[in-house]
C-alpha positions as CSV (number, residue, x, y, z in Angstrom):
1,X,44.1,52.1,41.6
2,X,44.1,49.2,38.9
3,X,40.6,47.7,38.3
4,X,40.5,44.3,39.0
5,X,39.4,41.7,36.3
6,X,36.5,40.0,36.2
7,X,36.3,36.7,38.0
8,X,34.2,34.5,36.4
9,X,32.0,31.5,37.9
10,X,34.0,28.9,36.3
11,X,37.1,28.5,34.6
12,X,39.0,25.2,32.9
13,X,42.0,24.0,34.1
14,X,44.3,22.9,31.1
15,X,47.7,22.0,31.2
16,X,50.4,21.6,29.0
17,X,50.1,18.2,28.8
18,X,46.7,18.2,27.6
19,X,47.7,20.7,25.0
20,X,50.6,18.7,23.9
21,X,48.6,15.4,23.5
22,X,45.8,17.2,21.3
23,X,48.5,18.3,19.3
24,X,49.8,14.8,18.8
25,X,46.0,13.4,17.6
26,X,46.1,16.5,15.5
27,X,49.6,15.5,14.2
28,X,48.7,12.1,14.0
29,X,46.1,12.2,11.0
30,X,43.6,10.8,13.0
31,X,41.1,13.3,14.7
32,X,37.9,11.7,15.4
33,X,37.5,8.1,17.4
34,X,40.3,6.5,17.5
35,X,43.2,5.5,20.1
36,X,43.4,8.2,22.2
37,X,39.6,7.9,22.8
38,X,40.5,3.9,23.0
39,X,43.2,4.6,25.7
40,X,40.7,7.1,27.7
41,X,38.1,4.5,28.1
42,X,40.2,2.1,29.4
43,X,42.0,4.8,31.6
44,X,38.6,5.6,32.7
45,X,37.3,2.4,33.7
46,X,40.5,1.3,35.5
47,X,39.9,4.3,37.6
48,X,36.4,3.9,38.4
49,X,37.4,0.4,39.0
50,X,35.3,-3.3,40.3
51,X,35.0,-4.1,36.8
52,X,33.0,-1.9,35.0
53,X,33.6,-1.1,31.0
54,X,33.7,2.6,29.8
55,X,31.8,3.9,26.5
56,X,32.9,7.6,25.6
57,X,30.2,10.2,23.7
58,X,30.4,13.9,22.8
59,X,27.9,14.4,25.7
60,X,26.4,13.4,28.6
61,X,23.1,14.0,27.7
62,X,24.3,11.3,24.3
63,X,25.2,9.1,27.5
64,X,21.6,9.5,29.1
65,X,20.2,8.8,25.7
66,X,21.9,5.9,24.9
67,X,21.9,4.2,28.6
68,X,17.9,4.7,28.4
69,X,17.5,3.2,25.4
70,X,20.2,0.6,26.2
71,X,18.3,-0.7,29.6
72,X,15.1,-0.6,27.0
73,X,13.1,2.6,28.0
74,X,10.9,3.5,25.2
75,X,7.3,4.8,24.0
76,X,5.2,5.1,27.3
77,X,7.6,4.4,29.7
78,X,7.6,6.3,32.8
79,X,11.2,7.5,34.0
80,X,11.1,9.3,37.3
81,X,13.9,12.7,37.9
82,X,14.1,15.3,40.2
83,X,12.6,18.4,39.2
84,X,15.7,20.4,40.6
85,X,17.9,19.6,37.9
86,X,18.8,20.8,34.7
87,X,16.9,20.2,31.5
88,X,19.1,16.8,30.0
89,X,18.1,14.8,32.6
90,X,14.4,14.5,31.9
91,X,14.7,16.0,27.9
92,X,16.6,12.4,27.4
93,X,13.5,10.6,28.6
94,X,11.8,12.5,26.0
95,X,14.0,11.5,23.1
96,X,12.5,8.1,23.6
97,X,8.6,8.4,23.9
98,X,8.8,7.8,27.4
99,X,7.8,10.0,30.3
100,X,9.7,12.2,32.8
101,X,7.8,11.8,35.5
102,X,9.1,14.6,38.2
103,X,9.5,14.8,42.1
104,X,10.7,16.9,44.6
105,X,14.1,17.1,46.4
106,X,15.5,16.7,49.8
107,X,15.6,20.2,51.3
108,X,19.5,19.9,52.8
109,X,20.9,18.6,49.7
110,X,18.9,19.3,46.9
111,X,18.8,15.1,46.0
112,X,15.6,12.9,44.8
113,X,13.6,12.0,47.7
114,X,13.5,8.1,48.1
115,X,10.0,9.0,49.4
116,X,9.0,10.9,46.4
117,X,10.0,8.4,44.4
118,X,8.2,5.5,46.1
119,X,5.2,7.8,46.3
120,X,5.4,8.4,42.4
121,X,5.8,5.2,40.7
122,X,2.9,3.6,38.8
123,X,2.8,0.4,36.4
124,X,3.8,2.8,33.5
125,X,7.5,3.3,35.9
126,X,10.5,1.4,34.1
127,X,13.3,3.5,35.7
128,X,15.1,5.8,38.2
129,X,17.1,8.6,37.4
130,X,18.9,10.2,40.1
131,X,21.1,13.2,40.0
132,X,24.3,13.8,42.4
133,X,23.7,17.3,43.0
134,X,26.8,19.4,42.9
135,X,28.7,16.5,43.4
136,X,27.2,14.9,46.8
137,X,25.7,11.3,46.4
138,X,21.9,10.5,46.3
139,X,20.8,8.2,49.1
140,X,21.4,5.3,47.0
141,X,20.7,2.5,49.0
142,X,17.3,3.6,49.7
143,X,16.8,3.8,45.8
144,X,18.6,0.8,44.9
145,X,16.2,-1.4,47.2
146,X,13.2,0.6,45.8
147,X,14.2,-0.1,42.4
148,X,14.8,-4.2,43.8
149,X,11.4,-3.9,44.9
150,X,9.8,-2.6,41.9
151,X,11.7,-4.2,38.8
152,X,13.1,-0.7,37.5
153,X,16.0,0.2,36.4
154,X,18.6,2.6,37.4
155,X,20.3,5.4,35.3
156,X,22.7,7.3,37.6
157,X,23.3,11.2,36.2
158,X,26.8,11.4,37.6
159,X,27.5,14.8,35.3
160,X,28.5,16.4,38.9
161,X,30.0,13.5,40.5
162,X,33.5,12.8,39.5
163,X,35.3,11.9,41.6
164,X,32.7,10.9,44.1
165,X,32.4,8.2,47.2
166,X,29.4,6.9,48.7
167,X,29.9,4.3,52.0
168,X,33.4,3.9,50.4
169,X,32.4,2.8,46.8
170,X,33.3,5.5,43.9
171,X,30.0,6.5,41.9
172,X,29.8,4.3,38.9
173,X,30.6,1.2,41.0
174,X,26.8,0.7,42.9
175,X,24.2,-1.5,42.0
176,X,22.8,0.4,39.6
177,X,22.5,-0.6,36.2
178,X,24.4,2.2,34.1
179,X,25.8,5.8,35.3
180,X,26.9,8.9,33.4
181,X,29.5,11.2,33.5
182,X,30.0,14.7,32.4
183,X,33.4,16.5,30.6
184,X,31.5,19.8,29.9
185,X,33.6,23.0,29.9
186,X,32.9,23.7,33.3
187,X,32.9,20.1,35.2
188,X,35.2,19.0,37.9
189,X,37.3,17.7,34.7
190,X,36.4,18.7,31.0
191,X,37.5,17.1,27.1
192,X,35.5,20.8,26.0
193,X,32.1,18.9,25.3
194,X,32.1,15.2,26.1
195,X,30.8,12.2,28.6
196,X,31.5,9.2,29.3
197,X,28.7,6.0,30.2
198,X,29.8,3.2,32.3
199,X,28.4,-0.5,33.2
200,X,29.1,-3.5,34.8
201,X,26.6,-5.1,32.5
202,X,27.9,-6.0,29.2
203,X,25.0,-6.4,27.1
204,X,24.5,-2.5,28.0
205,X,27.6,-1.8,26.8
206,X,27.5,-3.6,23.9
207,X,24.2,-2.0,22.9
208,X,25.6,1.7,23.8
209,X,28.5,1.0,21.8
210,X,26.6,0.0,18.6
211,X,23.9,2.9,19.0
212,X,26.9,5.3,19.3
213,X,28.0,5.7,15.9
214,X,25.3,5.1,13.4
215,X,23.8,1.4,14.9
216,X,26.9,0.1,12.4
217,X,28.4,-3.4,14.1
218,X,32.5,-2.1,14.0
219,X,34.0,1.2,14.9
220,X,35.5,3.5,12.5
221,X,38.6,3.0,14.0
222,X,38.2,-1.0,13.5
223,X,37.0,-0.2,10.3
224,X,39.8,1.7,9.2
225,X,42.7,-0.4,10.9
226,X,41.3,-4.0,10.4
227,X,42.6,-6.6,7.8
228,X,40.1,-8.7,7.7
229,X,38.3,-6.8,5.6
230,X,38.9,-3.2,6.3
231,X,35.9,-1.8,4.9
232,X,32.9,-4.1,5.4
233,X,30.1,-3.8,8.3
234,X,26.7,-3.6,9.6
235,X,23.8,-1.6,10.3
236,X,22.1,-4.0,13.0
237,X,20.4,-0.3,14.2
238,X,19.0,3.0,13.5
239,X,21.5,4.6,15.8
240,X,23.0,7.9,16.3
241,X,26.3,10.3,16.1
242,X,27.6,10.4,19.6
243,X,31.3,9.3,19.4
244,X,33.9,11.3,21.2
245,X,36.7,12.6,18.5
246,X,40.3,11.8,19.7
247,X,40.9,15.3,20.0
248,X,38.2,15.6,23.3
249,X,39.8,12.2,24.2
250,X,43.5,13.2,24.0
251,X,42.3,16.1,27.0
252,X,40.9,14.0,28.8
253,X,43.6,11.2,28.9
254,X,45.4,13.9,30.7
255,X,42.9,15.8,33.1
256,X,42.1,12.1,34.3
257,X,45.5,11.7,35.6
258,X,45.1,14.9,37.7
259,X,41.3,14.4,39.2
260,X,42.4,13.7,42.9
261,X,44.2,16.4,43.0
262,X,41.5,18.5,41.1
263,X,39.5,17.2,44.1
264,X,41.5,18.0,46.8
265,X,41.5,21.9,45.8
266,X,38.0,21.7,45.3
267,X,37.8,20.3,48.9
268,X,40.2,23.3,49.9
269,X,38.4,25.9,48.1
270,X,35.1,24.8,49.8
271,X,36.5,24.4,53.4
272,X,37.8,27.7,53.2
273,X,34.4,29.0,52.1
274,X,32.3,27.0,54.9
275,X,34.8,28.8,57.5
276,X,34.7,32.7,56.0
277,X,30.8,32.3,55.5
278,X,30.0,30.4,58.4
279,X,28.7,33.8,60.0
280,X,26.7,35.0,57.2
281,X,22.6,34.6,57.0
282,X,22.8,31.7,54.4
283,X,22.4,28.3,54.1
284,X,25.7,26.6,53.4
285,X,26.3,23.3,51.4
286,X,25.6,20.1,53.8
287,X,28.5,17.6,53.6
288,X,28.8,13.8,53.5
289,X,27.5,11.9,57.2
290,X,27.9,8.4,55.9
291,X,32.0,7.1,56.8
292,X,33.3,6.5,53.3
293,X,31.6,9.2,51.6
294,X,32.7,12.5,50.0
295,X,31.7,15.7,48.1
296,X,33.2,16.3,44.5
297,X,32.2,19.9,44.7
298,X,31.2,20.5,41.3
299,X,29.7,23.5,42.5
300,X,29.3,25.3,46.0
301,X,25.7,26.6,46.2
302,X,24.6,29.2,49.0
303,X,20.9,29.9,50.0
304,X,20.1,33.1,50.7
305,X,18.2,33.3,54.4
306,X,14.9,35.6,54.8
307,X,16.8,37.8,57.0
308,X,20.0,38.6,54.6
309,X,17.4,41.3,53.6
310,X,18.0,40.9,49.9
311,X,17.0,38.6,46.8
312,X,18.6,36.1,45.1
313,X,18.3,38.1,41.9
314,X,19.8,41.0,43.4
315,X,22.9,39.6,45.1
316,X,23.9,38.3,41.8
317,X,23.4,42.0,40.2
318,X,25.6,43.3,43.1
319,X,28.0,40.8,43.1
320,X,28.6,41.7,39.3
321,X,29.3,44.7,40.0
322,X,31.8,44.0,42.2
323,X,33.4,42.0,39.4
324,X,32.3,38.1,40.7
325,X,30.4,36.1,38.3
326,X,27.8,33.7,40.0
327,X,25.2,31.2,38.9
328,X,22.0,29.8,39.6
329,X,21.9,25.8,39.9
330,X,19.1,25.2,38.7
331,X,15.8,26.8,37.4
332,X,13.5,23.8,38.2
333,X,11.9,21.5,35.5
334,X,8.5,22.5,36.6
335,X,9.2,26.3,36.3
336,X,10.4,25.4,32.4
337,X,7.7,25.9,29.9
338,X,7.9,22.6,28.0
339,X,7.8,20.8,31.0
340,X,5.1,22.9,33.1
341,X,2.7,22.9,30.3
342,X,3.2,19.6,28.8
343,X,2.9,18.3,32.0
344,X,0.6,20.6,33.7
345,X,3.8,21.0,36.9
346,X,3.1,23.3,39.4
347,X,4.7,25.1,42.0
348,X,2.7,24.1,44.7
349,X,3.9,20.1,44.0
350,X,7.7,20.7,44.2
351,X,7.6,23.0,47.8
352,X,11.1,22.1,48.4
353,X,12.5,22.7,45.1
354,X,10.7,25.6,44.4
355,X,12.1,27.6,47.6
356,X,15.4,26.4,46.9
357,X,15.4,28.1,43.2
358,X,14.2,31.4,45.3
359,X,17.1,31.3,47.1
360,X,20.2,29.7,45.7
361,X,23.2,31.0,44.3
362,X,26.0,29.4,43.1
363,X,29.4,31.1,44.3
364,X,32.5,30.2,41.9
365,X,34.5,27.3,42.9
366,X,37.0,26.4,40.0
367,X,41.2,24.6,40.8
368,X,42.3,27.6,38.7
369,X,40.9,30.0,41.8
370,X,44.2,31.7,43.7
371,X,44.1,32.9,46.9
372,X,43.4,36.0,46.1
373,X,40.3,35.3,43.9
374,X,38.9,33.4,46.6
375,X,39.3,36.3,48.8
376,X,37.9,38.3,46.4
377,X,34.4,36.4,46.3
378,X,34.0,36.2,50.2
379,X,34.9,39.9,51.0
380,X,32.4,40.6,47.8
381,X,30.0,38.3,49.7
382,X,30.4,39.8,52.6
383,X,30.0,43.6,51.3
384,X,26.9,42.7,49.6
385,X,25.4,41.5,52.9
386,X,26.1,44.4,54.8
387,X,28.8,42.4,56.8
């Protein structure tokens, strides 16, 4: 009998058409920011839509940085995250002066708590950052009116949540004052290494475009292609190197195009999981309640019950060996050194994030998945728990 392959947790899913149009920024002469990275903003903001203006960056943690500083976060400042998610969202904060100031989650879907957040903010609190865990929205209206109440602002960390609805308007559309995507390698659609930050509010974009390449007033691309004269311009700040090349652009021009669909296999893949799992002694991903709202299933994350009679750590081991590549999503700010000790965290203050760490797993969920490999991971699931 053959061995089978691997299956890894996550795969991209790249197309001819992407390959073709990298080739043509390639064959064009013109590799870093230019039009195809002109062309993906706009395609971007027309799909999010209600008027908002797109700004693309190598990264989405460039994107946190520059929407912080942007909506004027800086030495002292106060910024409060959830301490279940991954290090960018609070090493941003960082970057700055300011202060990530952590908080624990909701214990169904691994979200800030509008409670914690209310419970954490002090006269040192200038803004929110919440994080759409694996791809379901925070309970934004609750923050939005907290953030009313208290004059802060609002960073969305949307790296998860693309495509994602919440009470019928697409994240990047809410009152919030800027929100950032991610196009990592292994996001629900990917330009290799890249992000993209998006606002209603054009003095934030104006300042996130100038503090994107270097604080100069014209992009290279104006630069290079204006007459008037070509080569002069600014520095009006001490900005940074966060453009998006037009070879990361010309990929996502194209995996843009196919995000619904993207979404809807997600949404199959994830269905079919919920069913063939149903029986099993973990806790499954909750789903959307709110009309309007949906799940862009970034990931699919399992917690392991007390009674499934083995750890976390283990199942991971055994499902290796059984040729299935999982993931853990995520180890908790307060269980990261730098963050533990130079805040003095501890367990004890983040109950509900700390138990969900214990237990979670993240199964692989990826639109290149067949048949097959999804029935691969759920009998593998299944053997490892003895059912």
């Amino acid at each position: 009998m053959t061995e089978q392959k691997f299956l890894p947790f996550a795969l991209p899913d790249i197309g001819e058409d992407e390959i073709n149009e990298v080739v043509d920024a390639l064959r064009s002469g013109w590799v870093t920011t230019g039009p195809k990275t002109k062309q993906f903003e706009a395609d971007f903001a027309a799909f999010i839509g209600d008027g908002v203006e797109a700004i693309a960056v190598n990264s989405a943690t460039a994107g946190l940085h520059l929407a912080l500083e942007a909506v004027g976060i800086g030495p002292g400042d106060e910024v409060i995250v959830p301490s279940y998610t991954f290090t960018a969202t609070a090493e941003v904060v960082r970057y700055l002066g300011a202060h990530p100031v952590c908080v624990d989650v909701d214990a169904a879907t691994f979200n800030i708590r509008p409670e914690a957040i209310r419970a954490a903010i002090t006269p040192k609190t200038k803004a929110i950052m919440p994080v759409h865990f694996a791809g379901l929205a925070c309970d934004m209206d609750a923050i939005i009116a907290i953030a009313r109440e208290h004059k802060l602002k609002i960073v969305e960390d949307a790296a998860h949540a693309m495509p994602t609805y919440y009470k019928g308007k697409l994240i990047g559309t809410l009152d919030s004052d800027v929100t950032v995507f991610s196009f990592y390698a292994n996001k629900t659609m990917t330009t290799g290494e890249g992000g993209m930050v998006v606002s209603k509010n054009k003095d934030i974009i104006a300042r996130c475009k100038v503090m994107r390449l270097h604080g100069i007033s014209r992009d290279a691309f104006d630069r290079y292609t204006s007459k008037t004269p070509a080569w002069y311009y600014e520095v009006v700040a001490p900005g940074y190197k966060y453009n998006m090349p037009d070879t990361a652009a010309a990929m996502g021009i194209h995996q843009l195009k196919k995000i619904n669909a993207f979404l809807a296999k997600r949404e199959t893949l994830a269905a079919r999981y919920d069913e063939a799992l149903a029986d099993l002694p973990l806790i499954l991903p909750v789903r959307p309640v709110d009309a309007g709202s949906n799940h862009a299933w970034h990931l699919y994350p399992v917690r392991l019950k007390p009674e499934a009679g083995i750890s976390r750590d283990d199942f991971i081991v055994r499902m290796a060996e059984l040729g299935i590549g999982c993931s853990v999503h995520f180890i908790p700010l307060h269980r990261q050194p730098v963050w533990r000790d130079g805040y003095g965290l501890k367990r004890e203050d983040f109950p509900v994030a700390d138990a969900a760490f214990e237990a979670e797993v993240t199964l692989p969920l990826y639109t290149r998945m067949t048949d097959d490999d999804q029935r691969r991971v759920i009998a593998a699931v299944r053997e490892v728990l003895g059912k």
